[in-house]
FISE-939530 format. One line per field, with one value per residue (C-alpha): x, y, z; residue in one letter. Coordinates in Angstrom, 2 decimals. Layout:
BEGIN
X X, ...
Y Y, ...
Z Z, ...
loro a, ...
END
This chain:
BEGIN
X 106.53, 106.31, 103.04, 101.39, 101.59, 99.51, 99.33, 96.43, 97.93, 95.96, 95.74, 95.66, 95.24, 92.29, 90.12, 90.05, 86.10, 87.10, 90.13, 87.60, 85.04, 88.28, 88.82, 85.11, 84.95, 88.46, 87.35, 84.38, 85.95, 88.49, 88.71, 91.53, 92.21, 95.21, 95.42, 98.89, 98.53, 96.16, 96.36, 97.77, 96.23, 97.18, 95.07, 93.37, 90.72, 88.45, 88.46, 84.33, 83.46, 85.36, 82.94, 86.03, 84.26, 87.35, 90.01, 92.01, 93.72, 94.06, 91.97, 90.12, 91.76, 94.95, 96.66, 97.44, 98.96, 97.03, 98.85, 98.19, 101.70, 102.51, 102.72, 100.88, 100.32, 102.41, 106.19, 106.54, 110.20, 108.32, 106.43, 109.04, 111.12, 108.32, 107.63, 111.39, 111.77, 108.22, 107.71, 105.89, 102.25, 100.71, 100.20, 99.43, 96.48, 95.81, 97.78, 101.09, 100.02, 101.00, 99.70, 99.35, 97.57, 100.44, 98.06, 100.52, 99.80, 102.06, 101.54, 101.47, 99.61, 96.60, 93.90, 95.90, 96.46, 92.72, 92.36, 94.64, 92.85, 89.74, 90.31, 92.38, 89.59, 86.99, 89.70, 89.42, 85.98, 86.02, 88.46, 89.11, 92.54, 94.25, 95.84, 99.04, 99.93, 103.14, 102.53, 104.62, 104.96, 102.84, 100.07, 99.83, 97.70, 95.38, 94.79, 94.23, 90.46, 89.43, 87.02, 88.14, 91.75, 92.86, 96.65, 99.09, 102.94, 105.44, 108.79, 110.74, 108.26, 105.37, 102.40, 98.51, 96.67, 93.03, 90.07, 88.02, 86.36, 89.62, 90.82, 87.45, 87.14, 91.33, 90.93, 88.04, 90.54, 91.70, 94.62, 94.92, 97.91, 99.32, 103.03, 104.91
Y 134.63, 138.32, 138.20, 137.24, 134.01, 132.38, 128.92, 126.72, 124.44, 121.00, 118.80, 115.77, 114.95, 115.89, 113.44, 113.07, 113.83, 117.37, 117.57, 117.06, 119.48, 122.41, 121.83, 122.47, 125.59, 126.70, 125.39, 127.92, 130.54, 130.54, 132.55, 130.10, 126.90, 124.43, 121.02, 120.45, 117.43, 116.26, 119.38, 121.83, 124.12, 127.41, 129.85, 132.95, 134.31, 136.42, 139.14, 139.93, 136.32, 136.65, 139.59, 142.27, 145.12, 147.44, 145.62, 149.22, 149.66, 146.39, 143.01, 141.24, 137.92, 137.88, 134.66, 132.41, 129.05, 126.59, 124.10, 120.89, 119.23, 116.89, 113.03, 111.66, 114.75, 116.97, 118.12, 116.82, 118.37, 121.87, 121.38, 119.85, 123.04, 125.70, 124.25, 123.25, 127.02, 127.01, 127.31, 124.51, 125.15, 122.20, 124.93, 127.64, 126.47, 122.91, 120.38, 119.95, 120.40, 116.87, 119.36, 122.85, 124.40, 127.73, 130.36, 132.16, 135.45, 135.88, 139.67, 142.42, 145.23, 145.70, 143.37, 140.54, 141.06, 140.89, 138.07, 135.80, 136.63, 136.14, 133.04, 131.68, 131.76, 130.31, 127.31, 127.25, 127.34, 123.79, 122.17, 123.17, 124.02, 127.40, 130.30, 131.07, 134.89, 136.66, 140.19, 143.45, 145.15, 148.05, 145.05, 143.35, 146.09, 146.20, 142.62, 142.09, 142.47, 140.79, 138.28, 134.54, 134.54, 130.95, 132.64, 135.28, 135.38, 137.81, 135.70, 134.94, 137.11, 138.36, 136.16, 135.45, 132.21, 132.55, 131.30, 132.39, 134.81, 136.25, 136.76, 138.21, 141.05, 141.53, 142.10, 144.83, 146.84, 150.35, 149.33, 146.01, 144.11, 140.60, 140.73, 138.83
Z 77.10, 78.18, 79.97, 83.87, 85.09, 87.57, 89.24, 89.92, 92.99, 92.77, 95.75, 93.23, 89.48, 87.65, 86.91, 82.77, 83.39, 84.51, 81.66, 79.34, 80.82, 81.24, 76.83, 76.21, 78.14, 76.89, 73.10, 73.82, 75.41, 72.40, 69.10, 68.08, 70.08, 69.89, 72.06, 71.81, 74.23, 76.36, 79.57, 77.29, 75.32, 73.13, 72.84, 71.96, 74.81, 73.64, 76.78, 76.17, 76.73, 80.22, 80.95, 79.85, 78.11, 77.15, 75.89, 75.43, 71.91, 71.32, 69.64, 72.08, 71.36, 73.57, 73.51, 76.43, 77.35, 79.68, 80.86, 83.28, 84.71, 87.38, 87.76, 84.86, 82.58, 81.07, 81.90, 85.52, 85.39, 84.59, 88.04, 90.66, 89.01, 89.79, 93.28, 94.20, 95.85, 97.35, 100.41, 102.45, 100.85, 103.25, 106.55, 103.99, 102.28, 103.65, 101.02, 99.20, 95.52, 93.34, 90.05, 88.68, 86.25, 84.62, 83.17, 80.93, 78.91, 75.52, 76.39, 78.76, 77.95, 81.26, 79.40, 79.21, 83.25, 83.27, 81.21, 82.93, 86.47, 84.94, 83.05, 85.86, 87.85, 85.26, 85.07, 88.92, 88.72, 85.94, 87.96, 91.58, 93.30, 94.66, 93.06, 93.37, 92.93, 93.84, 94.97, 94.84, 98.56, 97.54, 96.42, 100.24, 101.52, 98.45, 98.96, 102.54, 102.71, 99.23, 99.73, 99.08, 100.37, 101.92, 102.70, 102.36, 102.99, 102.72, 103.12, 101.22, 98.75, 98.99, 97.60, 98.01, 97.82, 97.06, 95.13, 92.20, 94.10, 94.94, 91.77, 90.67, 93.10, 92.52, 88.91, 89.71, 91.84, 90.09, 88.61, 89.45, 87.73, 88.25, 89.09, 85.73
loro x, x, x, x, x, x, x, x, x, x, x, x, x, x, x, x, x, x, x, x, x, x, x, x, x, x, x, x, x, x, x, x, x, x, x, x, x, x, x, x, x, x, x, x, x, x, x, x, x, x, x, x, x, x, x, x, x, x, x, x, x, x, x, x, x, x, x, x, x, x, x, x, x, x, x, x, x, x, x, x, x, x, x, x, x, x, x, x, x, x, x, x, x, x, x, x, x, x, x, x, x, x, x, x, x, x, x, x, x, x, x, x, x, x, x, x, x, x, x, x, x, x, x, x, x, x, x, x, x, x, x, x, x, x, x, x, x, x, x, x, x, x, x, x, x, x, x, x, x, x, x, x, x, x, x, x, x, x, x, x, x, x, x, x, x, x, x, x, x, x, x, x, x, x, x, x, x, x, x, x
END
């Protein structure tokens, strides 16, 4: 896995309504689409339906991983190992996430940045929750006045928490790029 990653932080489990309701917009969204359990899917976004007009030199389709973990779904090892060097989220952005939602590109060429921002916060927008995005120093300042931020930090790394609207007007900034 060579590409971005961001994290959905969930305040609880999804219900299986809004599981259900994530796989028909990802089965839609999707020029090939693989459940390969319930939470986690494998797939291949296709960058116009996310509003993504120039996909550069490349096909459109840019595959992804979507997957749901914490008590009850997925690899709960995969989450307590993500969030075991976190710092305490509760003051940050108002809960200590019980689930996450990874949004992993396969690739790294500037759509697939794009993409994952973009369908990280169409996920968001399905099923609720907080994104998680580390930052590079020279990123903080671009940041700052985005619309949509719940939190920033800068020790012991610099990240942003912020909602779909964040990510939105992110990915719109010239030259915007998720740190991998």
């Amino acid at each position: 896995m060579s590409g971005p990653v961001l994290v959905i932080e969930l305040a609880e489990a999804v219900p299986r309504v809004a599981i259900q309701r994530l796989r028909e917009f990802l089965l839609g969204a999707s020029a090939r689409f693989e459940e390969k359990r319930v939470g986690e899917y494998d797939l291949n976004i296709r960058a116009e339906g996310l509003g993504i007009a120039d996909a550069g030199d490349v096909d459109g389709r840019r595959p992804l991983l979507v997957s749901l973990m914490g008590p009850g779904i997925g690899d709960e090892a995969i989450f307590d190992a993500e969030h075991a060097d976190e710092v305490d989220q509760e003051p940050l952005i108002g809960f200590t996430p019980t689930h996450a939602v990874d949004v992993i590109a396969f690739c790294n060429r500037p759509v697939d940045h794009l993409v994952t921002a973009l369908l990280t916060a169409a996920v968001m927008d399905v099923i609720g929750g907080v994104a998680n995005a580390e930052l590079r120093e020279d990123q903080v300042a671009i940041v700052a006045g985005l619309p949509g931020i719940v939190a920033t930090m800068t020790d012991p790394w610099p990240a942003v928490y912020g909602s779909a609207e964040f990510l939105r007007a992110w990915a719109q900034q010239s030259g915007f790029r998720l740190l991998k």
